[in-house]
PDB file of N, CA, C and O in Angstrom, chain B, residues numbered from 101:
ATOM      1  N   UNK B 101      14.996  -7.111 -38.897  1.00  0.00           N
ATOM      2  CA  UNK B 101      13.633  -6.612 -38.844  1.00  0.00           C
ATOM      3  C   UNK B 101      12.701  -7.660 -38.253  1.00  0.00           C
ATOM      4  O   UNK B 101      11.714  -7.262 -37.635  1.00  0.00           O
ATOM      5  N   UNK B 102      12.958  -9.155 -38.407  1.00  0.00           N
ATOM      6  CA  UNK B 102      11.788  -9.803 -37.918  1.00  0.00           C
ATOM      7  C   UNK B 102      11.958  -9.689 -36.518  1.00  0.00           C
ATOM      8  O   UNK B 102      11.017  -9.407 -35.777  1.00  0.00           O
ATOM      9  N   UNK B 103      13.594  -9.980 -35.951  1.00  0.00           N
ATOM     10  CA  UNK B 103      13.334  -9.980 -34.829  1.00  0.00           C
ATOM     11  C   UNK B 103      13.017  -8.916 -33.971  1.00  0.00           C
ATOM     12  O   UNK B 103      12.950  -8.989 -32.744  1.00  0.00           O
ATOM     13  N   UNK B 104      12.798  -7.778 -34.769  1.00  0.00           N
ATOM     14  CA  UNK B 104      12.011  -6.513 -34.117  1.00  0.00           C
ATOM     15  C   UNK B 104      10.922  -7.111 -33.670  1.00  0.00           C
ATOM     16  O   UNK B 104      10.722  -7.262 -32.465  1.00  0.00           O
ATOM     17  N   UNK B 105       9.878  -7.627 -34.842  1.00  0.00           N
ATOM     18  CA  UNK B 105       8.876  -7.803 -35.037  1.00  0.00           C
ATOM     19  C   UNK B 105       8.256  -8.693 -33.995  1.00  0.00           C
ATOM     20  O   UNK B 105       7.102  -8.571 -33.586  1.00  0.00           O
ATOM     21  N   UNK B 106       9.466  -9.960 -33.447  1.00  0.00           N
ATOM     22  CA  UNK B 106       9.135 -10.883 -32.717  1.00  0.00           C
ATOM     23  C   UNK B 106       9.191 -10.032 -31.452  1.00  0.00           C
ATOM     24  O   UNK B 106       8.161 -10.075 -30.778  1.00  0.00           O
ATOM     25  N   UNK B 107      10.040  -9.377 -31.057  1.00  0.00           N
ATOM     26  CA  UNK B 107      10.386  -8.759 -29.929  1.00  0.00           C
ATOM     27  C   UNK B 107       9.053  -8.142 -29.561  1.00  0.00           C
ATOM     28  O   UNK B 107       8.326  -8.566 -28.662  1.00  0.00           O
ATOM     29  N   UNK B 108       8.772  -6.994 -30.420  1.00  0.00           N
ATOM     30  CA  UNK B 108       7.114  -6.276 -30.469  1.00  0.00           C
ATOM     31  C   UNK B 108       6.442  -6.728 -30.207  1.00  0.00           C
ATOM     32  O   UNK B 108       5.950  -6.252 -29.184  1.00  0.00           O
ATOM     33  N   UNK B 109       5.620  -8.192 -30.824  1.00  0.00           N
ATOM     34  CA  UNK B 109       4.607  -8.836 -30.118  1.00  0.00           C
ATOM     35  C   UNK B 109       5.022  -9.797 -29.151  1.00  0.00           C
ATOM     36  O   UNK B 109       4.153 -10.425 -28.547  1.00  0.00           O
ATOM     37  N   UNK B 110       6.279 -10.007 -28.911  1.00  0.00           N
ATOM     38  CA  UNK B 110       6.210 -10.275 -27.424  1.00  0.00           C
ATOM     39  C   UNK B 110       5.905  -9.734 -26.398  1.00  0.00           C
ATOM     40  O   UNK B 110       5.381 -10.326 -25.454  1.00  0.00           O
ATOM     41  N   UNK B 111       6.312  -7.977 -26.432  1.00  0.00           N
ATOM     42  CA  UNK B 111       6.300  -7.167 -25.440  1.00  0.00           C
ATOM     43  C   UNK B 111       4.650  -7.013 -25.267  1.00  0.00           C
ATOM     44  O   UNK B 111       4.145  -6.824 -24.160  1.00  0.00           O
ATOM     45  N   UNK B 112       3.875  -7.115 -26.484  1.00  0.00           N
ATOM     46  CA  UNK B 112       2.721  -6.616 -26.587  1.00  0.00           C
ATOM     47  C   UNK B 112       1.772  -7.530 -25.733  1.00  0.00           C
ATOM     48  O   UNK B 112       1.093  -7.036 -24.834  1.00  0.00           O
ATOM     49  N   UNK B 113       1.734  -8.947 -26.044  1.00  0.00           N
ATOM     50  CA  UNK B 113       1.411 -10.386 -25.593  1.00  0.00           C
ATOM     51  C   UNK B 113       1.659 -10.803 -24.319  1.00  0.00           C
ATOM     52  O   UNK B 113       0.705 -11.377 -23.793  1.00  0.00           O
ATOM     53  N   UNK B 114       2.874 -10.666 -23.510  1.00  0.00           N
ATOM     54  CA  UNK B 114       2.781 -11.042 -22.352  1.00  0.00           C
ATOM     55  C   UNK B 114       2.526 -10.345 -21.474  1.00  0.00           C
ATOM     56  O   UNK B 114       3.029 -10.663 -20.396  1.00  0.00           O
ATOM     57  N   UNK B 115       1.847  -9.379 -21.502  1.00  0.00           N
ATOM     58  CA  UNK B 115       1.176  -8.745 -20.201  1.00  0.00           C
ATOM     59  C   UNK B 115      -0.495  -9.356 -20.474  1.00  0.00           C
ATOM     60  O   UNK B 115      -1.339  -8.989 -19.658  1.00  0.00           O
ATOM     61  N   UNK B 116      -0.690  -9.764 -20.982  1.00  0.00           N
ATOM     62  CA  UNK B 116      -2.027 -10.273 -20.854  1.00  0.00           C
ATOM     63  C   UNK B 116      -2.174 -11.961 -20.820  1.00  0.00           C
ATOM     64  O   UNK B 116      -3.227 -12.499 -20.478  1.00  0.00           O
ATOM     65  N   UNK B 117      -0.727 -12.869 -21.306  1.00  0.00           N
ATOM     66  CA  UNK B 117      -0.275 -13.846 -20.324  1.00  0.00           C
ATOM     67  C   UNK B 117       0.358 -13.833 -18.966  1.00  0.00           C
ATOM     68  O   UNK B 117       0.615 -14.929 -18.469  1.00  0.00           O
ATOM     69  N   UNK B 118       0.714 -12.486 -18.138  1.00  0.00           N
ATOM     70  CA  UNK B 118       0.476 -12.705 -17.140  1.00  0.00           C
ATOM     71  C   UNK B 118      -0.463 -12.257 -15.916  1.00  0.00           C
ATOM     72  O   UNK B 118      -0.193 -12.362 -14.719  1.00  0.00           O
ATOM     73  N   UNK B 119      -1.659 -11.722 -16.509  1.00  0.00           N
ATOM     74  CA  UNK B 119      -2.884 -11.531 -15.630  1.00  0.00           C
ATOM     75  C   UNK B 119      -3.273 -12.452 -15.177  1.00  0.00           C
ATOM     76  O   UNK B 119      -3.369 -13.540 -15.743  1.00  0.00           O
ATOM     77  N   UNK B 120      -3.571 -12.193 -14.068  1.00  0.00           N
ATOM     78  CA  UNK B 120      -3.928 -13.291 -12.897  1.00  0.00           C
ATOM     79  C   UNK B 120      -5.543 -12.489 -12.923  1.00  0.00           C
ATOM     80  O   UNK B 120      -5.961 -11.366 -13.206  1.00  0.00           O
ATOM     81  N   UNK B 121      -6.106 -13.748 -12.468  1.00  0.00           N
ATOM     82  CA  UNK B 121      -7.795 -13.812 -11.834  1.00  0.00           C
ATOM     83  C   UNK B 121      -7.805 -14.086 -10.097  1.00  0.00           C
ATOM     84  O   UNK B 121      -7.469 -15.138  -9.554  1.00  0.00           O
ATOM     85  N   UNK B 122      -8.333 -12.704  -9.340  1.00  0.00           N
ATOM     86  CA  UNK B 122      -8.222 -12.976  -7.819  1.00  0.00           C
ATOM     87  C   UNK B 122      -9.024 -14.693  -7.887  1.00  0.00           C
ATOM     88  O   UNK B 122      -9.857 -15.173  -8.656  1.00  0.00           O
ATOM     89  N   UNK B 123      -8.310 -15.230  -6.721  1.00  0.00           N
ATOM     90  CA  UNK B 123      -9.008 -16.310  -5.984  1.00  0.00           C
ATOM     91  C   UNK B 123     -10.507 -16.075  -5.890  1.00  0.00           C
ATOM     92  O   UNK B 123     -10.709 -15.181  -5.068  1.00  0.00           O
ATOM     93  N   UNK B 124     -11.623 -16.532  -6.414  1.00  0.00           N
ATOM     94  CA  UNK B 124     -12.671 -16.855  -5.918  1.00  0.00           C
ATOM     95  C   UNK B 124     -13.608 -16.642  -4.628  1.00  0.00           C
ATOM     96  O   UNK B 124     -14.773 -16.243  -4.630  1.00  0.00           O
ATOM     97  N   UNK B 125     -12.648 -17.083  -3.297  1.00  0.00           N
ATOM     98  CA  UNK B 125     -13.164 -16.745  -1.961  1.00  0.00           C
ATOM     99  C   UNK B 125     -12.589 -15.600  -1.723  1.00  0.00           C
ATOM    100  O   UNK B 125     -12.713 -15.249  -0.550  1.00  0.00           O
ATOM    101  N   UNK B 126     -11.812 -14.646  -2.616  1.00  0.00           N
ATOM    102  CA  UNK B 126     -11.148 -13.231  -1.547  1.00  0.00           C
ATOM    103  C   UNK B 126     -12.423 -12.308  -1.428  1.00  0.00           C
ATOM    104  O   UNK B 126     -13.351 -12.133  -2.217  1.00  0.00           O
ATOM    105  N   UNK B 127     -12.112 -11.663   0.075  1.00  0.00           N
ATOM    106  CA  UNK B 127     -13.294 -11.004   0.064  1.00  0.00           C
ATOM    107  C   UNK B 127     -12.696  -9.549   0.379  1.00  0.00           C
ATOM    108  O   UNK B 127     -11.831  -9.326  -0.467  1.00  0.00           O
ATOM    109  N   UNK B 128     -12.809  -8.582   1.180  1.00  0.00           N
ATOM    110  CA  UNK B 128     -11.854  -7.302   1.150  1.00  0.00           C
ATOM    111  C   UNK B 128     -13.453  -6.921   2.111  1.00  0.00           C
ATOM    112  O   UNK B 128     -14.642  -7.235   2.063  1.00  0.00           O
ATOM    113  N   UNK B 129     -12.383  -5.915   3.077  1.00  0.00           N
ATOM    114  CA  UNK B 129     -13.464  -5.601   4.504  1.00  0.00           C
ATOM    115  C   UNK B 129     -12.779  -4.065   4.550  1.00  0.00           C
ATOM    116  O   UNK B 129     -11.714  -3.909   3.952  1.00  0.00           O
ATOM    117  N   UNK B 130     -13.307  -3.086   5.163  1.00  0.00           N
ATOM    118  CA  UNK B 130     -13.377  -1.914   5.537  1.00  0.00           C
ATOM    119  C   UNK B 130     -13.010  -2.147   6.576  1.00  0.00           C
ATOM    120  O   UNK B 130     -13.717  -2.954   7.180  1.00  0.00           O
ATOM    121  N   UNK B 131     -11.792  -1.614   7.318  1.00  0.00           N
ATOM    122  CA  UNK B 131     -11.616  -2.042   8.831  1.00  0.00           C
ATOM    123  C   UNK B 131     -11.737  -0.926   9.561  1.00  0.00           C
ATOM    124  O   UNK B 131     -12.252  -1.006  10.676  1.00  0.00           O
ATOM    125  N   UNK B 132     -11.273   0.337   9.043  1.00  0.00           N
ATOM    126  CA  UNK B 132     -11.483   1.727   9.205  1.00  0.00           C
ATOM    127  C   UNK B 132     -12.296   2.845   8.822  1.00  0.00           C
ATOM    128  O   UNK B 132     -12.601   3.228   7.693  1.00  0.00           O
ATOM    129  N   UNK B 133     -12.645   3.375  10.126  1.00  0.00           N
ATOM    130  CA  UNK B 133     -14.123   4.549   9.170  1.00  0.00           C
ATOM    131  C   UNK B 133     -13.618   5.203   8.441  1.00  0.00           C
ATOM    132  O   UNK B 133     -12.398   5.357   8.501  1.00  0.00           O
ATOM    133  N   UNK B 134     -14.475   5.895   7.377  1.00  0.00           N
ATOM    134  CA  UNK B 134     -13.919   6.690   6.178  1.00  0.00           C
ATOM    135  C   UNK B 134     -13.688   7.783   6.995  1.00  0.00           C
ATOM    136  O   UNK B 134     -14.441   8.000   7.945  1.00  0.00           O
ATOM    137  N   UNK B 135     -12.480   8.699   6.681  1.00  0.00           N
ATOM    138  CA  UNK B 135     -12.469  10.014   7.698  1.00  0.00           C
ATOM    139  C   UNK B 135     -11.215   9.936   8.490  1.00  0.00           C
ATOM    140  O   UNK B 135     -10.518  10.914   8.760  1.00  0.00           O
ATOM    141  N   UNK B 136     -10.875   8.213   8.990  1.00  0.00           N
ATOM    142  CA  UNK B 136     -10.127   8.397  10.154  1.00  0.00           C
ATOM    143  C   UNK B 136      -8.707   8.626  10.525  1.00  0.00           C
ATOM    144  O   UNK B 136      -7.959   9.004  11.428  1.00  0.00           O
ATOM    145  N   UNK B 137      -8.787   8.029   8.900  1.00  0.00           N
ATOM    146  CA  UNK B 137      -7.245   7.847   8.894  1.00  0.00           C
ATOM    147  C   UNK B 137      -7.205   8.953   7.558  1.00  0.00           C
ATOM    148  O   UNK B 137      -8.031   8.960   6.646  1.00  0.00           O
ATOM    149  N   UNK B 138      -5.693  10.138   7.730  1.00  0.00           N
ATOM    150  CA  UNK B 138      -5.844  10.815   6.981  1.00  0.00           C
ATOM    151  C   UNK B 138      -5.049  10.501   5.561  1.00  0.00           C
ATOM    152  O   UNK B 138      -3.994   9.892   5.740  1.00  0.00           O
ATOM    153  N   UNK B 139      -5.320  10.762   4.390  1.00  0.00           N
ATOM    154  CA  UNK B 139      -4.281  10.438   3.044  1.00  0.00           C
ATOM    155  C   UNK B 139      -3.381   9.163   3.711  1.00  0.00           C
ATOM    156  O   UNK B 139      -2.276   9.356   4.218  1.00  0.00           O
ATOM    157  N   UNK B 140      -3.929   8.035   3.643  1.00  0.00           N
ATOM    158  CA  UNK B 140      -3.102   6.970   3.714  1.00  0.00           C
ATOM    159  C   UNK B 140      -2.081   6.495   2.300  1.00  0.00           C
ATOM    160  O   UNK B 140      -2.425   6.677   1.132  1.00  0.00           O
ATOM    161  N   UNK B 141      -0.812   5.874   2.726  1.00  0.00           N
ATOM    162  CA  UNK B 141       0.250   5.729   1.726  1.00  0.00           C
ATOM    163  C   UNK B 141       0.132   4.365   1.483  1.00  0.00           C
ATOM    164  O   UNK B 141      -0.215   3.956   0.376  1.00  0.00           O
ATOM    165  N   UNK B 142       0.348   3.735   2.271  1.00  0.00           N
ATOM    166  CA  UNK B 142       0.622   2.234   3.041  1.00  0.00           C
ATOM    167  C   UNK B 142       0.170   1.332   3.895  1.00  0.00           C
ATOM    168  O   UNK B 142       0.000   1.754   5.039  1.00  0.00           O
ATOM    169  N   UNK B 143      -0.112   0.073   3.669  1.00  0.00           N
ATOM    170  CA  UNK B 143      -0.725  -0.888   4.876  1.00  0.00           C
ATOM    171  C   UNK B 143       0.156  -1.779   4.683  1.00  0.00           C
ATOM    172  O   UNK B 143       0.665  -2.109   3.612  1.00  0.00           O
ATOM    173  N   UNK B 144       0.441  -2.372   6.216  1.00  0.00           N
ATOM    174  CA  UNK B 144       1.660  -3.486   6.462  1.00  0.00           C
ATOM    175  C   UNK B 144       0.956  -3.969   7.476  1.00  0.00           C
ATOM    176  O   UNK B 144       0.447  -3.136   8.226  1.00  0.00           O
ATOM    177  N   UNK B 145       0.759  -5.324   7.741  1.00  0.00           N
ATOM    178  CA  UNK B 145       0.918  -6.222   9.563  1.00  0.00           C
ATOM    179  C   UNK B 145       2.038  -6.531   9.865  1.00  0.00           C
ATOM    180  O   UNK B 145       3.008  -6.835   9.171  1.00  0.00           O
ATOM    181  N   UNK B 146       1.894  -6.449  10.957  1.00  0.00           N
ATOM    182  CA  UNK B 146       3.480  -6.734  11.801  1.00  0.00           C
ATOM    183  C   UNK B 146       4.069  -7.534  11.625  1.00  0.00           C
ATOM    184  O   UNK B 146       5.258  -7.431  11.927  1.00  0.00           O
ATOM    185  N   UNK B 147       3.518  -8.928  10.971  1.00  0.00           N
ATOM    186  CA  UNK B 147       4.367  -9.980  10.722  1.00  0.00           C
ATOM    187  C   UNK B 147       5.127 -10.646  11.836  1.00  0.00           C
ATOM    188  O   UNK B 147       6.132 -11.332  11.649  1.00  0.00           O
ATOM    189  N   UNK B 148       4.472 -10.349  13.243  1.00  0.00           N
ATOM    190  CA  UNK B 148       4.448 -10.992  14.331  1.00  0.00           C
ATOM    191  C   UNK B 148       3.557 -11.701  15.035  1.00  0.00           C
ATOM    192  O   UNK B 148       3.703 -12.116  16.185  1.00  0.00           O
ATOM    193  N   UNK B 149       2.342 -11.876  14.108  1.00  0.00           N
ATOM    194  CA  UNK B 149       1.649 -13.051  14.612  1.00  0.00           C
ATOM    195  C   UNK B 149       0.388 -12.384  15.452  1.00  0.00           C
ATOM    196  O   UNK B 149      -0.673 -12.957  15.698  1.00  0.00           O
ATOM    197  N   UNK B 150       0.813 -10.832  15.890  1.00  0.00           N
ATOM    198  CA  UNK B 150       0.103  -9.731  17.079  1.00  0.00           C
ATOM    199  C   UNK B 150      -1.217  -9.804  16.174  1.00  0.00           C
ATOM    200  O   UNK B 150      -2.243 -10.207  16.722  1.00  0.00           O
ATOM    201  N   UNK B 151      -1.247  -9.523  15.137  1.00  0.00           N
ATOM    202  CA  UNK B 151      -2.679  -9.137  14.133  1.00  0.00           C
ATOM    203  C   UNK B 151      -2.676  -7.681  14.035  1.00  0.00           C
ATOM    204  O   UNK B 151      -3.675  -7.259  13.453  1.00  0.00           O
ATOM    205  N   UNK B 152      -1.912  -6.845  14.401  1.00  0.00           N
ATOM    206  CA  UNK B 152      -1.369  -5.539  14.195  1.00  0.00           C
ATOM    207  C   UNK B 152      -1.428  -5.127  12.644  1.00  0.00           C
ATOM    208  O   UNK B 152      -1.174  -5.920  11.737  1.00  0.00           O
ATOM    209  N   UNK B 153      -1.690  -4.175  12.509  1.00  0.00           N
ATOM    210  CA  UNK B 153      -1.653  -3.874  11.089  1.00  0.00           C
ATOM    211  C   UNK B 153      -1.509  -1.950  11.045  1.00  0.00           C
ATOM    212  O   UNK B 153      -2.459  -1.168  11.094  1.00  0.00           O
ATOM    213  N   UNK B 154      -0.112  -1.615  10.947  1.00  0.00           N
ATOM    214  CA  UNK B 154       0.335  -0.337  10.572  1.00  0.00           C
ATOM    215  C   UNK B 154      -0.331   0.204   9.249  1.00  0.00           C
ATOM    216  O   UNK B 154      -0.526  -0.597   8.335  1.00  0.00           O
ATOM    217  N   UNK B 155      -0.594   1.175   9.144  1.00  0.00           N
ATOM    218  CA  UNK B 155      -1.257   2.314   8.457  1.00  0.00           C
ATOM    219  C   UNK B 155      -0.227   3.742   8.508  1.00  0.00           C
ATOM    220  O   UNK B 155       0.021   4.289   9.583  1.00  0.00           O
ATOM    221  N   UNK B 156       0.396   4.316   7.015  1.00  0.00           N
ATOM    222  CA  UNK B 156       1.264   4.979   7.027  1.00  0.00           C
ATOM    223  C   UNK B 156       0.617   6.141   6.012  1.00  0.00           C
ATOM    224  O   UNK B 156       0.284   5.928   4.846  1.00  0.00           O
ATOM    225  N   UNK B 157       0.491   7.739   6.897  1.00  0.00           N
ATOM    226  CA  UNK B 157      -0.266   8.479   5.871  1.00  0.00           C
ATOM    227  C   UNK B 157       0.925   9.735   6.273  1.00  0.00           C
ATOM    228  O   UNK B 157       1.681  10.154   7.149  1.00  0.00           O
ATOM    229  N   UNK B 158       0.261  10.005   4.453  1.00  0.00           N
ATOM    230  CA  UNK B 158       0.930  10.973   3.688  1.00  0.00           C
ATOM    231  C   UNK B 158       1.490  11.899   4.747  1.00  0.00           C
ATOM    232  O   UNK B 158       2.462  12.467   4.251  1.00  0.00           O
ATOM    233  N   UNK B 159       1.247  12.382   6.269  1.00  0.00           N
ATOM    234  CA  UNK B 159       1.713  13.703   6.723  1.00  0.00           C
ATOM    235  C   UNK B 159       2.665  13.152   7.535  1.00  0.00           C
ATOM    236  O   UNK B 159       3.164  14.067   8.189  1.00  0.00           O
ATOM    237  N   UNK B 160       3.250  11.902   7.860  1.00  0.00           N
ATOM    238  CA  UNK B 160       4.304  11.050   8.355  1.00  0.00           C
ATOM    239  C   UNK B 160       4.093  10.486   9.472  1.00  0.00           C
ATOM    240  O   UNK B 160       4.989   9.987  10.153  1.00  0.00           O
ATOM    241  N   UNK B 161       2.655  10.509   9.835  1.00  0.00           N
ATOM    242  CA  UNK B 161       1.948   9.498  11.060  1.00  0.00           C
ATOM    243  C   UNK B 161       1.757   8.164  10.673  1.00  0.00           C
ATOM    244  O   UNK B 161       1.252   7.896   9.583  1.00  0.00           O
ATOM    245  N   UNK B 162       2.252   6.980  11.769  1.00  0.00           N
ATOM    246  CA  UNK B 162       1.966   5.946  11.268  1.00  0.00           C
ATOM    247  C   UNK B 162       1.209   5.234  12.511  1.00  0.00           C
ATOM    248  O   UNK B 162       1.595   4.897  13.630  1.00  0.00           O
ATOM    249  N   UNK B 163       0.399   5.180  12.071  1.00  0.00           N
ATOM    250  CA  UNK B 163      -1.015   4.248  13.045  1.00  0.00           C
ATOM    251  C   UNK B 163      -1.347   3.045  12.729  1.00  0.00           C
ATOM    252  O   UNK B 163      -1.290   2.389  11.689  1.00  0.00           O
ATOM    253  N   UNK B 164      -1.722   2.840  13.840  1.00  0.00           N
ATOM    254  CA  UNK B 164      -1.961   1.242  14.860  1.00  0.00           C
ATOM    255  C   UNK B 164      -3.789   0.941  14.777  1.00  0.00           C
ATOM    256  O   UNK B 164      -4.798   1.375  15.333  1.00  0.00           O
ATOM    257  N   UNK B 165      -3.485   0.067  13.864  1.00  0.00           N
ATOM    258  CA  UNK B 165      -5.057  -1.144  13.736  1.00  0.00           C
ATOM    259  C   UNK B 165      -4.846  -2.119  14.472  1.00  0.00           C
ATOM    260  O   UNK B 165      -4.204  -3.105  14.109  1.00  0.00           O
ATOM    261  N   UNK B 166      -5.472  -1.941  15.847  1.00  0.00           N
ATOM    262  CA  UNK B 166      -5.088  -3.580  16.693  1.00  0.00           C
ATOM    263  C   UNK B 166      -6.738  -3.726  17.374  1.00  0.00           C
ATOM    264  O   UNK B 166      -7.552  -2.845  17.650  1.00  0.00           O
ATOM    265  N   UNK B 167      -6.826  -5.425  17.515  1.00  0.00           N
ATOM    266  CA  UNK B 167      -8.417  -5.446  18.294  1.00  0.00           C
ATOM    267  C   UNK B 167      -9.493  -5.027  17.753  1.00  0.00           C
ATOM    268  O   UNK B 167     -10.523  -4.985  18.427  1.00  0.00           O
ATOM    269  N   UNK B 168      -9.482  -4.635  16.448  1.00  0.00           N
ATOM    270  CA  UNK B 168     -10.842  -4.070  15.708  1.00  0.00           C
ATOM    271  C   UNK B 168     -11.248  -2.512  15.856  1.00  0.00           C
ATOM    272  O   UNK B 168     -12.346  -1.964  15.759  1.00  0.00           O
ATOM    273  N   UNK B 169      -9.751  -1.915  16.172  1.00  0.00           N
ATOM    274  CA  UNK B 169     -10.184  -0.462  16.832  1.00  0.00           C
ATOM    275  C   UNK B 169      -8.548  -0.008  15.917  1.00  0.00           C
ATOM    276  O   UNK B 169      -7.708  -0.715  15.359  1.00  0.00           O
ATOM    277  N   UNK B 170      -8.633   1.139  16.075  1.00  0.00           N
ATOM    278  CA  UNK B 170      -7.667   2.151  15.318  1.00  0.00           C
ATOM    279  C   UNK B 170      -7.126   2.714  16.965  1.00  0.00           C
ATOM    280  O   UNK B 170      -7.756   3.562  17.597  1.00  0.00           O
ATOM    281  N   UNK B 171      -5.855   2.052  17.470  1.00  0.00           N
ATOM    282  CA  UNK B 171      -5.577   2.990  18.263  1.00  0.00           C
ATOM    283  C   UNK B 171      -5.250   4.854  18.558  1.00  0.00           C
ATOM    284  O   UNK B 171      -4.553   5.429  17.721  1.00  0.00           O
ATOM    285  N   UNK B 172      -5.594   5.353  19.309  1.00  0.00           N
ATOM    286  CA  UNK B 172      -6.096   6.125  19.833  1.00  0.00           C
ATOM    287  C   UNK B 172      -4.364   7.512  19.246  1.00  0.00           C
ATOM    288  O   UNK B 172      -4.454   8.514  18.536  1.00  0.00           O
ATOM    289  N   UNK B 173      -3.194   6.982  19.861  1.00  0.00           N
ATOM    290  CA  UNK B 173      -1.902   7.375  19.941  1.00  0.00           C
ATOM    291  C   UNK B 173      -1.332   7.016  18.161  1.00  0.00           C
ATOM    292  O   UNK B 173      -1.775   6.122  17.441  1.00  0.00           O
ATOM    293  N   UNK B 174      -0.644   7.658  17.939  1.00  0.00           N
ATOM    294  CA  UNK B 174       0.220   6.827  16.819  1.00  0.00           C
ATOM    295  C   UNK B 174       1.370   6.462  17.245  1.00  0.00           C
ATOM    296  O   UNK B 174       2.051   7.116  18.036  1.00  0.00           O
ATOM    297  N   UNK B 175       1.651   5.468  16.790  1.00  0.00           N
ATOM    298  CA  UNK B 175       3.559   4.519  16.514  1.00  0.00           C
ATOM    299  C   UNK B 175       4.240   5.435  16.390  1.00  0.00           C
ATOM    300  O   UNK B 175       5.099   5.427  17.272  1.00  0.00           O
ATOM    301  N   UNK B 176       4.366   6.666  15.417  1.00  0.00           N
ATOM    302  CA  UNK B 176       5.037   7.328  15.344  1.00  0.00           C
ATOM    303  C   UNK B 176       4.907   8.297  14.261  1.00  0.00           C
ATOM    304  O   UNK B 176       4.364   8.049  13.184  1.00  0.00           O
ATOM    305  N   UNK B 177       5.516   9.595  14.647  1.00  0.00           N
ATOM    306  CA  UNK B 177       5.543  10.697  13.384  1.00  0.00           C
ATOM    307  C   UNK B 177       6.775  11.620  13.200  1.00  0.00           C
ATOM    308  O   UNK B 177       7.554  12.299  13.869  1.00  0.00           O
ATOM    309  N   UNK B 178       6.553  11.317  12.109  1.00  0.00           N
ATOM    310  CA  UNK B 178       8.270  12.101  11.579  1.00  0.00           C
ATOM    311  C   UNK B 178       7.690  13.198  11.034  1.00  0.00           C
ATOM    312  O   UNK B 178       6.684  13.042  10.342  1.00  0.00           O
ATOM    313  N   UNK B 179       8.054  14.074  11.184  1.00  0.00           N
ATOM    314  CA  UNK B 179       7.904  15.709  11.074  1.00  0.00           C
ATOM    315  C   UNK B 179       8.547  16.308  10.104  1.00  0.00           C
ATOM    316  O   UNK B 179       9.704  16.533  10.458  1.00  0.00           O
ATOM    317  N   UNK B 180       8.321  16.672   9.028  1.00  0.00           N
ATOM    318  CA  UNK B 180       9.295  17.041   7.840  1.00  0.00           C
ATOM    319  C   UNK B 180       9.478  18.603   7.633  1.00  0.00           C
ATOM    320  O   UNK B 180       8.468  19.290   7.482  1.00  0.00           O
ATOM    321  N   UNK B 181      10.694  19.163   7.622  1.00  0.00           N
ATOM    322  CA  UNK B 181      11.329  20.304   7.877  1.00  0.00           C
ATOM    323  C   UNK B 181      11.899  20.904   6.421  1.00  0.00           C
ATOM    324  O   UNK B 181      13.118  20.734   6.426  1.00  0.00           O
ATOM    325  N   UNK B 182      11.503  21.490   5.279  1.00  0.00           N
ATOM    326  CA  UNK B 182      12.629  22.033   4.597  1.00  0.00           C
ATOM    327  C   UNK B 182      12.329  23.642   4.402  1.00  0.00           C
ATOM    328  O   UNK B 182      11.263  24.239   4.551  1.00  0.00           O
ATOM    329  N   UNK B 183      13.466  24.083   4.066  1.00  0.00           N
ATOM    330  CA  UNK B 183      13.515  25.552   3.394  1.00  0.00           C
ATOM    331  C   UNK B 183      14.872  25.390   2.702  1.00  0.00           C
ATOM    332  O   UNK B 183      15.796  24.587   2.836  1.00  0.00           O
ATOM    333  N   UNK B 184      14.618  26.602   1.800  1.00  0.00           N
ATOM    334  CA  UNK B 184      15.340  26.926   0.870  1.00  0.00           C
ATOM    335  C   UNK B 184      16.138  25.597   0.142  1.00  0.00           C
ATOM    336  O   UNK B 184      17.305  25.583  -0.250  1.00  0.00           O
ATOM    337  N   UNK B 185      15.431  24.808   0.101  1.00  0.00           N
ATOM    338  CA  UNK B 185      16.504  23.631  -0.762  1.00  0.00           C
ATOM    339  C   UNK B 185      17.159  24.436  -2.160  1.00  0.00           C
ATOM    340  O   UNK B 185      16.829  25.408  -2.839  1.00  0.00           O
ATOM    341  N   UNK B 186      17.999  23.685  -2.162  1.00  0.00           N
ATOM    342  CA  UNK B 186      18.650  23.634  -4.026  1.00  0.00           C
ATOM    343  C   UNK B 186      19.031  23.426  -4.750  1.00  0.00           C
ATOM    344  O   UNK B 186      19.471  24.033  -5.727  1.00  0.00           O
ATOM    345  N   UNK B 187      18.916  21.962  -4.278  1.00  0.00           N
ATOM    346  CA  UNK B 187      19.365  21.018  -5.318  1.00  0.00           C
ATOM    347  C   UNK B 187      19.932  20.217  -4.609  1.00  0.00           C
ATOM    348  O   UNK B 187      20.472  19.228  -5.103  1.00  0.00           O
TER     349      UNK B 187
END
């Protein structure tokens, strides 16, 4: 039983030893007009150094933040097809 007990307020206790406090200088910017991008899922940068930053929404379009502009085309869209599933 105690070590229930210990177990319990452990589980209870360390989620509030591990909250973090953002950094001080973070600041967070709007890069996109409200509107433009539709039901977004996801944001990633390319991780190539480009400053690219993919945008992945809910209807399977994934668009291009490059230069301070939302390109025009998307990267790509996957088109989702079902009927009659069943299991």
């Amino acid at each position: 039983m105690l070590r229930f007990a210990l177990l319990l307020t452990a589980m209870l206790v360390a989620p509030c030893a591990l909250a973090q406090t953002p950094p001080p200088d973070l600041t967070l910017t709007q890069i996109v007009a409200p509107g433009a991008v539709s039901q977004p899922l996801a944001v990633r940068h390319a991780g190539d150094g480009s400053g690219r930053i993919f945008i992945v929404q809910k209807n399977g379009v994934i668009r291009v933040y490059k230069n301070g502009a939302l390109v025009a085309t998307p990267l790509l869209t996957i088109s989702v097809a079902t009927s009659s599933e069943q299991g």
